[in-house]
N, C-alpha and C positions, 0 to 999 in steps of 0.2 A: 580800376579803369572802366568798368562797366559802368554804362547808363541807366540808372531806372526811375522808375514813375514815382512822382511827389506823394500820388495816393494810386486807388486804383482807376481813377478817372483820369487823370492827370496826364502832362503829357509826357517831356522826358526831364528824368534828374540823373545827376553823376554818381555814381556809388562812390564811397571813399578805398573799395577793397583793390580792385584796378584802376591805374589811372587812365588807362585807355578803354574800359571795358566799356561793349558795345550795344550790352540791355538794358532796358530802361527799369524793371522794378524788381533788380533783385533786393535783400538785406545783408550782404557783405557789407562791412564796414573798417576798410585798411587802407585803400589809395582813392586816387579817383577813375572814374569810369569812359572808357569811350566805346562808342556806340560804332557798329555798323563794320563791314568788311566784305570779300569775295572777289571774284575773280571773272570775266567772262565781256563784261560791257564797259565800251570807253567809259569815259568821266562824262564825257557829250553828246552820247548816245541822244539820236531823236525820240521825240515822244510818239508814245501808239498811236497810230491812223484813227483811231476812237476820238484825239483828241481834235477841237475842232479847229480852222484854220483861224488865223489870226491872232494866233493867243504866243504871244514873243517872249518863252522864258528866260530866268537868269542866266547868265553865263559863270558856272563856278568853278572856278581853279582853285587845287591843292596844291602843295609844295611837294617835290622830290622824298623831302624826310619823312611822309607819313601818304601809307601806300592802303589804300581804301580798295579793296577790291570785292567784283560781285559775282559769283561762282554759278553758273547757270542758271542766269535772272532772264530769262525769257519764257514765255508760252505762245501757244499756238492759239490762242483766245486774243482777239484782238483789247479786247474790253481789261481780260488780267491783266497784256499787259501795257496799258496804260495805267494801273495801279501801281507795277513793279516799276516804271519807268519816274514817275512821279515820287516814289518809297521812296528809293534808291538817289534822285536826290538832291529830296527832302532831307536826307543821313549826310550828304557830302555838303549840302549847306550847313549844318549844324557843325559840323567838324572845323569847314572852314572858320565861320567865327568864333571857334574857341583858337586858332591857329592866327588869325588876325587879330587874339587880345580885344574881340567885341561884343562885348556880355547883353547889346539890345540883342543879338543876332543877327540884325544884318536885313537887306533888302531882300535877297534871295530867300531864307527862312521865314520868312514875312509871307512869302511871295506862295508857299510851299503849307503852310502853318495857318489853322484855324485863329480865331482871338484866343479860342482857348487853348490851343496845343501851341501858341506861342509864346505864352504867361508860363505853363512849364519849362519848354525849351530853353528860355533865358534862366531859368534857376540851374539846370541844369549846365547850360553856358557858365555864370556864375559861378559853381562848383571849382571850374577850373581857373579863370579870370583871377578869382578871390583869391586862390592860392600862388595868381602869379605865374602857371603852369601851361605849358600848352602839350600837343600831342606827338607823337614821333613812332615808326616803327612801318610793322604792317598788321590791319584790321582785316580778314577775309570773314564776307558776310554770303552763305551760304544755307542750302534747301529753304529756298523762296517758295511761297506758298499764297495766293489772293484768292478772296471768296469774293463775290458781289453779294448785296442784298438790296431789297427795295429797289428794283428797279430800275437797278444798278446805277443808282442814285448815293451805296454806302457801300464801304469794302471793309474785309480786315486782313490785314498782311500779315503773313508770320515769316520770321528767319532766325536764323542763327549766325552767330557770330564766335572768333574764334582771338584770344587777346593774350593768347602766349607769344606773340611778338610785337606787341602794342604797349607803348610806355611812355608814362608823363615826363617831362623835362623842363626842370626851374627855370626859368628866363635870365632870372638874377646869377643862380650859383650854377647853372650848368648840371645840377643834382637828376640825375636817370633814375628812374622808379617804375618797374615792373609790375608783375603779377605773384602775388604772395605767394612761394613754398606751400604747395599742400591747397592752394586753392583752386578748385576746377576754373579753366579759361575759358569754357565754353555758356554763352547765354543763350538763351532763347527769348525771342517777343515776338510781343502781339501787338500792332500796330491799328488801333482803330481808324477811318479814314471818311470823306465826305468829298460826294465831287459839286465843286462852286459852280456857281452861274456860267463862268466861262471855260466850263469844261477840265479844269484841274481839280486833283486828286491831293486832298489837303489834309494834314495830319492833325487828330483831334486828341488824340490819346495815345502814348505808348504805354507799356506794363513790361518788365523782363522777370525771367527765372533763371540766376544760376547754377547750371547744370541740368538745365530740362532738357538738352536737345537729345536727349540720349533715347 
């Protein structure tokens, strides 16, 4: 169920070990992967006061079945957090279109996502699509972390994510698929980022490790 990176530039892929896991570059190889989870912030939380005005994000809705949450994703930096605000979802659009069966990604991932961290994103999408699967359970994404750099012109986000109750579900056969017996649920990533002309914080790159949050 975990997410991870195509390479280590790249932005996000599905692992095959989880199908819900939440990091982008681990090498599990047993289900597919979903990315992201935690506790703490609506799903519509507004963007940091950093962000400038006029700039009208998507509006993304999850289904009941698959419960996304983000576990104390705020700072007291106004600048982090419109990184964590824009992460955060950047992760909830990704999900939705693996949940709406639409492997371009979607307006909002587009919207959230470099040219280049959308070229992964959709392999990643794909992963699931391909298999016909989409996502169900709960993903809590938690110890959020942004750095700025240049001028705070570039950030990199880290979290963790937790995928012992996060699980793929056949569309066709109704088949539920877990997280392997014996494999750590827990990933960690590292989310490279870029803010656009108009003031959004846009994902260029994800990378996960399974069982780094430790």
């Amino acid at each position: 169920m975990a997410r991870r990176a195509l390479t280590t530039t790249a932005a996000f892929v599905a692992t095959a070990a989880l199908l819900l896991t939440a990091c982008g570059g681990g090498d599990d190889g047993s289900s597919d992967d979903i990315k992201g989870a935690g506790a703490g912030a609506s799903p519509s939380a507004s963007a940091s006061t950093s962000t400038p005005p006029g700039v009208k994000r998507p509006e993304i809705t999850l289904p009941s079945s698959f419960r996304l949450t983000f576990e104390n994703w705020t700072s007291s930096d106004p600048d982090e957090q419109a990184v964590l605000n824009d992460g955060r979802e950047q992760l909830r659009a990704g999900y939705a279109a693996i949940i709406a069966n639409e492997p371009d990604g979607g307006e909002a991932l587009a919207f959230y996502d470099t040219k280049a961290g959308l070229s992964a994103d959709r392999e990643w999408i794909k992963s699931y699509t391909d298999k016909n699967v989409t996502v169900i359970g709960e993903l809590p994404v938690f110890d959020p972390q942004a750095t700025l750099f240049a001028r705070k012109t570039k950030a990199q986000l880290r979290y963790c994510t937790d995928e012992s109750k996060a699980q793929t579900r056949n569309r066709e056969t109704s088949e539920v698929v877990g997280t392997a017996p014996g494999t750590d649920p827990h990933v960690a990533y590292v989310v490279t980022m870029q803010k656009s002309e108009r003031g959004v914080w846009q994902t260029v790159s994800t990378n996960s490790d399974r069982g780094g949050c430790s």
